[in-house]
C-alpha positions in Angstrom: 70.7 -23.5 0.6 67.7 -25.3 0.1 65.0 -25.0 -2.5 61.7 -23.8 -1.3 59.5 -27.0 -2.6 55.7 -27.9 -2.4 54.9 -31.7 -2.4 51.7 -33.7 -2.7 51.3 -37.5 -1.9 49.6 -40.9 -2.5 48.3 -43.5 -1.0 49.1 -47.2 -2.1 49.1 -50.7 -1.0 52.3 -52.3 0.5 53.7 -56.1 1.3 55.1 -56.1 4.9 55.3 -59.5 5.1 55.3 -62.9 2.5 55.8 -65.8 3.5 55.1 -69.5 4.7 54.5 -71.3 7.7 54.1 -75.4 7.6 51.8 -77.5 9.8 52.0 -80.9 10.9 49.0 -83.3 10.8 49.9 -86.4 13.4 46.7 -87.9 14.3 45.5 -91.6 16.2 41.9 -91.1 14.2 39.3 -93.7 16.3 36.0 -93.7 14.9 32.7 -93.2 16.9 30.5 -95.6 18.2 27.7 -94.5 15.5 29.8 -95.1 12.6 30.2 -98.9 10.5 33.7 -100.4 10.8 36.4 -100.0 8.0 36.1 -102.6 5.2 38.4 -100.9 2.9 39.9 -97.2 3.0 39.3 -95.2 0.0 40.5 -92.0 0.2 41.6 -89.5 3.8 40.9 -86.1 2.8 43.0 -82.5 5.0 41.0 -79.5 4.8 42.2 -76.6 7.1 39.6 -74.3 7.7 40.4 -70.9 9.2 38.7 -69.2 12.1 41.1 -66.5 13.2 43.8 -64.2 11.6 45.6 -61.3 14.2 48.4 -58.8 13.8 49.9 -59.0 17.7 52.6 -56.3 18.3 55.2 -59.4 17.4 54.0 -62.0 15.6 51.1 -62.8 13.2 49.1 -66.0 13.9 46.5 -67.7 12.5 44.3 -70.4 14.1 41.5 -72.6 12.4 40.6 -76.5 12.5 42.3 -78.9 10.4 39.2 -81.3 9.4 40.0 -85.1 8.6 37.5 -86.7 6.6 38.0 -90.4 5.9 36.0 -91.8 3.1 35.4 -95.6 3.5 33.5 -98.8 2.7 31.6 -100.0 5.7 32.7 -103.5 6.7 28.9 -104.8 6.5 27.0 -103.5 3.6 29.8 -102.4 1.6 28.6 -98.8 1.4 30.6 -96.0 1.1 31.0 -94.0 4.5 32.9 -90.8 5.8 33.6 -90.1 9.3 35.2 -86.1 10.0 36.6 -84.7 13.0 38.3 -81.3 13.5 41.8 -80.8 15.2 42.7 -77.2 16.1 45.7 -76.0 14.9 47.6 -72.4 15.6 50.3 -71.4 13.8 52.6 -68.1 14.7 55.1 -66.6 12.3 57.6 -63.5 13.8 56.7 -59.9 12.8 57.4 -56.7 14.1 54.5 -54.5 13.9 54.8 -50.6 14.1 52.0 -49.7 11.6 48.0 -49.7 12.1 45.8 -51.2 9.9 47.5 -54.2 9.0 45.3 -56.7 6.8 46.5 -60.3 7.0 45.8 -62.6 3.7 45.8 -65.9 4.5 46.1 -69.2 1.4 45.8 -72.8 2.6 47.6 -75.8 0.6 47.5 -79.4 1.1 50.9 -80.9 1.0 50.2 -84.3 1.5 48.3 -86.6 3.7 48.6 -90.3 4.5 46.3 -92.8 6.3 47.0 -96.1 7.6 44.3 -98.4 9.0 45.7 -100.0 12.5 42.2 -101.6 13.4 38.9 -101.5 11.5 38.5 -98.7 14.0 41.3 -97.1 14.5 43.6 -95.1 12.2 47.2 -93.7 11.8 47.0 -90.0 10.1 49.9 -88.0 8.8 50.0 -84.7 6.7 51.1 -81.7 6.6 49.1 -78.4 5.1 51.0 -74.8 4.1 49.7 -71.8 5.4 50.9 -68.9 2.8 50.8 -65.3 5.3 50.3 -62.3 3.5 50.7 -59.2 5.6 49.5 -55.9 3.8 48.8 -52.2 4.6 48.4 -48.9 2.9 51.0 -46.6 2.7 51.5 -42.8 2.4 54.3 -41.7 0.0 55.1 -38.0 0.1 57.2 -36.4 -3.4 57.6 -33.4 -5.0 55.6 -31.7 -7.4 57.4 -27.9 -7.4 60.5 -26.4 -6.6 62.3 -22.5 -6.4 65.5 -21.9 -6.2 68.1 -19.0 -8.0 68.8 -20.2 -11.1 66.7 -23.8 -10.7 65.6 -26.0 -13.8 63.2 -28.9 -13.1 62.1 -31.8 -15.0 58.4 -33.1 -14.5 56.7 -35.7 -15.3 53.0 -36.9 -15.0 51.0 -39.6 -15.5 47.3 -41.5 -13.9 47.8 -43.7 -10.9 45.2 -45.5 -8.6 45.6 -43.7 -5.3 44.2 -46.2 -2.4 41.1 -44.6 -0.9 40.9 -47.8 1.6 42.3 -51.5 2.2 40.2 -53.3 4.4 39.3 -57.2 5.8 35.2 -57.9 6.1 34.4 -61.0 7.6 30.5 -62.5 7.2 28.0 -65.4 7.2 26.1 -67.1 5.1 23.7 -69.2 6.9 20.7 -70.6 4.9 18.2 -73.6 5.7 18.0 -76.4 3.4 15.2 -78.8 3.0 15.6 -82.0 0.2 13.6 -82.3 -2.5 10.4 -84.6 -2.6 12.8 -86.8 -5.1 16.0 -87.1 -2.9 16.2 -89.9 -0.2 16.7 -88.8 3.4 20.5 -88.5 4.6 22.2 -91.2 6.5 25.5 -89.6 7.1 27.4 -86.8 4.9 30.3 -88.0 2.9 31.8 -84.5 1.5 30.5 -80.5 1.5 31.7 -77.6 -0.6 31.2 -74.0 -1.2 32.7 -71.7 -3.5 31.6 -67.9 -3.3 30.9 -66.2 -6.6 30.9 -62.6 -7.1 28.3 -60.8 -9.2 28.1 -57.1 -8.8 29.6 -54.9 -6.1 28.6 -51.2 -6.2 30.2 -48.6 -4.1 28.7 -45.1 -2.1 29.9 -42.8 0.4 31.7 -44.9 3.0 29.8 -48.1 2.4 30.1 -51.4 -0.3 27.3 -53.6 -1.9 28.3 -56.8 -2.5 26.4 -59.6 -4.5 27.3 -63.1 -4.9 26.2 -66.8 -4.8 27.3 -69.1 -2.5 27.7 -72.7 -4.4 26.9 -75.6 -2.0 27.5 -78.6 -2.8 27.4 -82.1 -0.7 27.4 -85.9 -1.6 25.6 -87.9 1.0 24.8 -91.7 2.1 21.2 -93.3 2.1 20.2 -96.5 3.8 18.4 -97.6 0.2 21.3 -97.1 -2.1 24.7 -98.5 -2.7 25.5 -95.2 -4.5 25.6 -91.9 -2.6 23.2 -89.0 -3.5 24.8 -85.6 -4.7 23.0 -82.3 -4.6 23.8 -79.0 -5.1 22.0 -75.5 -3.8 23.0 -72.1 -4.9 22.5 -69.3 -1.7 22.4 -65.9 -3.0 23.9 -63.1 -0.7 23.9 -59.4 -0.7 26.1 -58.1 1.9 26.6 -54.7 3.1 30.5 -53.4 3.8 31.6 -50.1 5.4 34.1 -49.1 4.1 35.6 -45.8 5.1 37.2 -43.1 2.4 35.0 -44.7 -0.7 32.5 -43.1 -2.8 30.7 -44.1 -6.5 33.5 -42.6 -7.7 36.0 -44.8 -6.8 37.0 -48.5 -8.9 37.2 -52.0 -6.4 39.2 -54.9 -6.7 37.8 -57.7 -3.9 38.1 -60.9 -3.4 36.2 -63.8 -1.9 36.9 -66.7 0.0 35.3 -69.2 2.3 37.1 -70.2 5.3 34.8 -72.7 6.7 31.6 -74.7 6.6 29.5 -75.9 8.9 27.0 -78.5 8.1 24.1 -79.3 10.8 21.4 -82.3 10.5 17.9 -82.0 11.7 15.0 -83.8 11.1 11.4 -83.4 9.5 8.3 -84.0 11.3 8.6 -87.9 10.0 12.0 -87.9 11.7 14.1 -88.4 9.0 17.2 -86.4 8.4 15.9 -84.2 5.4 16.6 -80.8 6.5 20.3 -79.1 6.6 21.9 -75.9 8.1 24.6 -74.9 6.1 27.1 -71.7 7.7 30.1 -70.7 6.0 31.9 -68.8 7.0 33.4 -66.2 4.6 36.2 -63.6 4.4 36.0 -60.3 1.6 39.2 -58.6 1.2 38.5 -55.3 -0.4 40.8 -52.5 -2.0 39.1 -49.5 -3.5 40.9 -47.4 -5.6 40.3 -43.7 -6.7 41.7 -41.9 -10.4 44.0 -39.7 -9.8 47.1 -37.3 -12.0 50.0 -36.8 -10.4 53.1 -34.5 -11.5 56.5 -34.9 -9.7 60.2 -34.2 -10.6 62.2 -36.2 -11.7 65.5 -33.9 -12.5 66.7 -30.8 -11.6 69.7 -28.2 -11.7 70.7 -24.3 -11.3 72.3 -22.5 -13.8 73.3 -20.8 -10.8 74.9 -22.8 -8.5 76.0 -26.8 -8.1 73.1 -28.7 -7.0 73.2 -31.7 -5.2 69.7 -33.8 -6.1 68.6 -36.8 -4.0 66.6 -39.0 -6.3 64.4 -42.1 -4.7 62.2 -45.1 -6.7 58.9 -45.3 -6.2 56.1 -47.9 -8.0 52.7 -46.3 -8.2 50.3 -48.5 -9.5 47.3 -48.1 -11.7 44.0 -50.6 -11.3 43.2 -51.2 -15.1 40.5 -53.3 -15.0 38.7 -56.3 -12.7 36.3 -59.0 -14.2 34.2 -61.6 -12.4 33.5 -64.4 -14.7 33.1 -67.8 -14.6 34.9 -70.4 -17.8 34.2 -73.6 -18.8 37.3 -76.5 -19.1 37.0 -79.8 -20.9 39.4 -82.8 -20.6 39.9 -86.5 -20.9 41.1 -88.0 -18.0 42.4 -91.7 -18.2 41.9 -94.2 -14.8 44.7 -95.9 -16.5 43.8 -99.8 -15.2 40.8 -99.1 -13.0 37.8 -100.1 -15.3 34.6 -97.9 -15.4 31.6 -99.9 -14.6 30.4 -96.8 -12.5 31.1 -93.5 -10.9 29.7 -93.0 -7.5 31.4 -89.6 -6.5 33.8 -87.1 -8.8 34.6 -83.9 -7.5 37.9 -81.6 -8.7 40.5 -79.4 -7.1 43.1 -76.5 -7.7 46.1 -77.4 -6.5 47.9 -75.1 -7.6 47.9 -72.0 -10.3 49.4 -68.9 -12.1 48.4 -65.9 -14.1 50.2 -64.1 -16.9 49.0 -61.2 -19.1 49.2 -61.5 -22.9 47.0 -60.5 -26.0 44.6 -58.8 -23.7 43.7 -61.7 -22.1 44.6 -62.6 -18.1 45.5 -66.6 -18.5 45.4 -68.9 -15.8 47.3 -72.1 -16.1 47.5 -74.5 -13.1 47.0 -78.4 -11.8 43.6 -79.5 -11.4 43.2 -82.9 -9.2 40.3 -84.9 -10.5 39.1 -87.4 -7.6 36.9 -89.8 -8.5 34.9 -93.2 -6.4 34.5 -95.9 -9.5 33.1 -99.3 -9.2 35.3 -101.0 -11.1 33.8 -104.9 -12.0 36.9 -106.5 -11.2 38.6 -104.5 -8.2 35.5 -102.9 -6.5 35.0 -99.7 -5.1 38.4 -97.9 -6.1 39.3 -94.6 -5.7 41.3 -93.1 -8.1 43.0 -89.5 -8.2 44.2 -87.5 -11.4 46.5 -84.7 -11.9 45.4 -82.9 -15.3 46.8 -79.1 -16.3 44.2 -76.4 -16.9 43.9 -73.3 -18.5 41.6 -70.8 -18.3 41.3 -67.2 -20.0 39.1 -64.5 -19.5 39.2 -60.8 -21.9 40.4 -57.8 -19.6 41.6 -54.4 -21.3 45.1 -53.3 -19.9 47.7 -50.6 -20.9 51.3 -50.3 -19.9 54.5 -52.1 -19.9 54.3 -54.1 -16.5 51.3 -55.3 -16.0 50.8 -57.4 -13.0 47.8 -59.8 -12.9 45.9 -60.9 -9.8 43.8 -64.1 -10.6 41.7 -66.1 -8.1 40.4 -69.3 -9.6 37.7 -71.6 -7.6 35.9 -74.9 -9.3 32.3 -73.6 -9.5 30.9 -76.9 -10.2 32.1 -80.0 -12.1 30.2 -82.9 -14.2 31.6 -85.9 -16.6 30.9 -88.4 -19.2 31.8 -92.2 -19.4 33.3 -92.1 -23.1 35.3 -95.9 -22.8 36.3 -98.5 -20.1 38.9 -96.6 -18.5 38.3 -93.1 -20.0 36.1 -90.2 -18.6 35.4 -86.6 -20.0 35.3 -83.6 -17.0 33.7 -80.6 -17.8 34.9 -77.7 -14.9 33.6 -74.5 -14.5 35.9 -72.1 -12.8 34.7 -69.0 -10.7 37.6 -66.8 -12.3 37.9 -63.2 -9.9 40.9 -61.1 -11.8 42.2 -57.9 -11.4 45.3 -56.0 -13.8 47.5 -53.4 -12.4 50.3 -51.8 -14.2 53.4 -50.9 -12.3 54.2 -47.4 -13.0 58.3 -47.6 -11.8 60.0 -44.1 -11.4 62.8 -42.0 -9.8 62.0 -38.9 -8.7 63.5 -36.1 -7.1 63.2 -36.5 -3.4 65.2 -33.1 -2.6 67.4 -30.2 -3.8 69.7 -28.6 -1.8 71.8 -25.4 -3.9 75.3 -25.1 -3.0 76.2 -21.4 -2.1 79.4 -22.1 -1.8 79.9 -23.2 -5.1 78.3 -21.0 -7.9 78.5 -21.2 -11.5 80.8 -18.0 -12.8 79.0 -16.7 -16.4 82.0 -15.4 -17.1 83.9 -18.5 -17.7 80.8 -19.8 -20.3 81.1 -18.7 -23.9 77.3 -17.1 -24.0 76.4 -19.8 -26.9 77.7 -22.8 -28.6 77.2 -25.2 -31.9 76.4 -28.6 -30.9 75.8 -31.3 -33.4 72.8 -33.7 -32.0 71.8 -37.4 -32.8 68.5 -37.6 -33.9 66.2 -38.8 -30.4 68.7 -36.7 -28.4 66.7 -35.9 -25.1 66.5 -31.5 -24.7 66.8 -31.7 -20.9 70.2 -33.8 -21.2 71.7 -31.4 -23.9 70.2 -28.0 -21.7 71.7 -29.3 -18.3 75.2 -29.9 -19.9 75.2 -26.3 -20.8 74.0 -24.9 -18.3 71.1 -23.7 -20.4 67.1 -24.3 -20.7 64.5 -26.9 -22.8 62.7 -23.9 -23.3 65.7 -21.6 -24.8 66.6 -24.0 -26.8 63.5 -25.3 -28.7 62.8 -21.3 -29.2 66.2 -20.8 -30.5 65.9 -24.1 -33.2 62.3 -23.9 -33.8 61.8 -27.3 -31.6 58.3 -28.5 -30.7 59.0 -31.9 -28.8 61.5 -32.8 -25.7 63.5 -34.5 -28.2 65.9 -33.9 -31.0 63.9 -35.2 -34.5 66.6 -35.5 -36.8 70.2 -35.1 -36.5 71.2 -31.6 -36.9 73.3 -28.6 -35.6 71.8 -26.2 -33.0 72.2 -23.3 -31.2 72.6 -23.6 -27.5 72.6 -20.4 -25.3 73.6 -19.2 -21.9 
């Protein structure tokens, strides 16, 4: 027969899909008629930059521009040069899709790229760039929280999860004209661009999201005075509005930031000079809003009545603990090994890679940073050198539980050194850290009961109590259930407070 059972549910976040998808970069790379020949190649730089992500009914794809940029000394006046051109790219992984609502993350790395100069005007490109496809949804998961049946026992337990109020994908622009200050030369051509988006306060209401950030834009650029290039950096607030269905003030948010392209447009003053900038970028927020909530479910059952036959499943409920926006600050010595500092024209730095672990209430971060740098050395020239230095970074976030699972986005705010020997340079990094802690709350519980009729339990062949000798720790529920008895009868018939067994000791266990 089955139990007559009431039920409640949950909503959290699951993974559909993880996993890779590898890109090819095989490029002839002719420059335009406007820019200097090659006198010597410095450095070829891969940047993919994403303009679309789709969940089709089979596949997910993701299409975006891989952007070239080679960095270069002219072949005339020996000045450092760049020259950038997009290729589109579309890549298209298999995936069956039955479920609405699908929110696709997408990470870009950089495998390798390699540049060869055929002509002082024509290049040979080859690279290769991982896209990392995240495919995530929310999902419903039904259990029970009360059953009745003749005879039925049930074991409960409770505890706080984070129930998903909504999981959602925001695309926006930040678009913001720039004009040079009255000390900065006017712009020949660009060499490099960056933006990193840093969050500062996001405040939730009924069905709608505040988000405030800055955007950190950075470029290097050439002048027709200077040897050197000129570098400049410009902070662009933004306060963007979100809705976002199911959320209230109530509810705690975990988001995170990240810029999928920049644009960068040239236009001139009324002296016609290039002084002036348009700067787009294109940005993504993925946003997951969580609201407190208790939950009771079982976890055991039985019927001093009949045989029961319990179907038990495993679940992972998860609890949002805490999320911090911070920024940290990274010093280290990097060595040029034989390249000789006479000067730095250009330094910038990198993730390439990184990972997050919990400990000592602390989220740490621990990853390779690449350190790029454009020295004049005396002897060799313009030289480009590139550095692979480990990082750390920590930032204080409270957390309770035994699995704790941190999520940990690290971006290079902005970056500045110091010439401390020949071949020897201090970096000084700050990182835009965005972390969120769950804990993973694993647990069976009962997923139905279904009474036997056709096997009951006879009273007559149970002696109506027995003497059982328990270890200390012994759970109630294990001893009650193996005769056919109750937590409750038996902590009122040995003057038990607790579920378990203090100290060993002889008790009483009735019918």
């Amino acid at each position: 027969m089955e139990c007559k059972a009431t039920g409640e549910s949950i909503f959290t976040k699951e993974v559909l899909f993880e996993g890779n998808c590898e890109q090819a970069v095989d490029v002839d790379f002719t420059l335009p008629d406007y820019c200097p020949d090659i006198g010597k190649l410095l450095k070829c730089r891969l940047e993919p930059m994403i303009t679309s992500r789709e969940v089709n009914f089979d596949s997910l794809s993701v299409e975006g521009n891989a952007r070239i940029s080679v960095i270069y000394l002219d072949d005339r006046d020996k000045k450092i040069r760049c020259c950038d051109r997009d290729y589109p790219f579309k890549a298209s992984v298999p995936y069956d899709n039955t479920t609405e609502n699908v929110k696709l993350l997408v990470d870009a790395h950089v495998d390798y790229v390699n540049c060869r100069a055929v002509s002082q005007r024509k290049l040979d490109i080859h690279g290769a760039f991982t896209l990392h496809i995240t495919a995530v949804c929310g999902k419903m998961i039904e259990f029970m929280t009360d059953a009745q049946g003749e005879g039925l026992r049930l074991k409960k337990c409770s505890c706080d999860i984070s129930d998903l109020a909504s999981c959602t994908q925001n695309g926006f622009d930040i678009s913001e004209a720039i004009e040079l200050s009255d000390g900065k030369p006017p712009i020949s051509s660009i060499i490099r661009t960056g933006a990193v988006l840093c969050l500062e306060e996001c405040k939730a209401m009924v069905n709608k999201l505040i988000v405030k950030g800055d955007a950190i834009f950075s470029m290097v650029y050439c002048t027709e005075q200077g040897d050197d290039p000129e570098h400049m950096e410009y902070v662009i607030p933004f306060n963007q509005f979100f809705d976002v269905s199911g959320i209230d003030d109530t509810c705690m948010t975990d988001i995170k930031l990240s810029c999928d392209s920049i644009d960068v447009s040239l236009r001139t003053d009324a002296d016609g000079e290039y002084r002036r900038i348009d700067v787009d970028i294109r940005a993504v927020a993925d946003i997951c809003a969580y609201r407190s909530k208790h939950v009771e479910w079982i976890n055991d059952a039985y019927s001093v009545d009949y045989e029961a036959n319990c179907r038990q499943k495993q679940i992972k409920p998860e609890r949002l603990c805490s999320t911090v926006y911070d920024t940290v600050i990274f010093k280290q010595s990097v060595d040029t090994g034989d390249v000789k500092i006479d000067s730095i024209s250009d330094l910038w730095c990198s993730v390439l890679d990184s990972r997050s672990s919990y400990r000592d209430g602390k989220t740490v971060t621990t990853g390779n940073l690449a350190v790029c740098m454009v020295i004049r050395d005396p002897r060799q020239g313009v030289v480009y050198v590139e550095k692979n230095v480990r990082f750390d970074c920590a930032v204080a976030q409270e957390a309770n539980g035994q699995i704790i699972r941190p999520e940990c986005r690290v971006n290079v705010k902005s970056c500045s050194y110091t010439i401390t020997g020949d071949n020897r340079v201090e970096i000084q990094v700050e990182f835009c850290v965005n972390s969120s802690l769950c804990e993973e709350i694993p647990t069976k519980l009962v997923d139905s009961i279904e009474l036997d009729e056709n096997r009951p339990k006879s009273a007559e062949s149970r002696p109506a109590a027995v003497l059982y000798f328990a270890d200390q720790g012994e759970d109630l529920w294990d001893i009650a259930r193996e005769y056919n008895s109750s937590v409750e009868a038996i902590r009122e018939d040995n003057d038990i407070d607790g579920d378990t067994v203090s100290d060993s000791r002889l008790l009483i266990v009735t019918a």
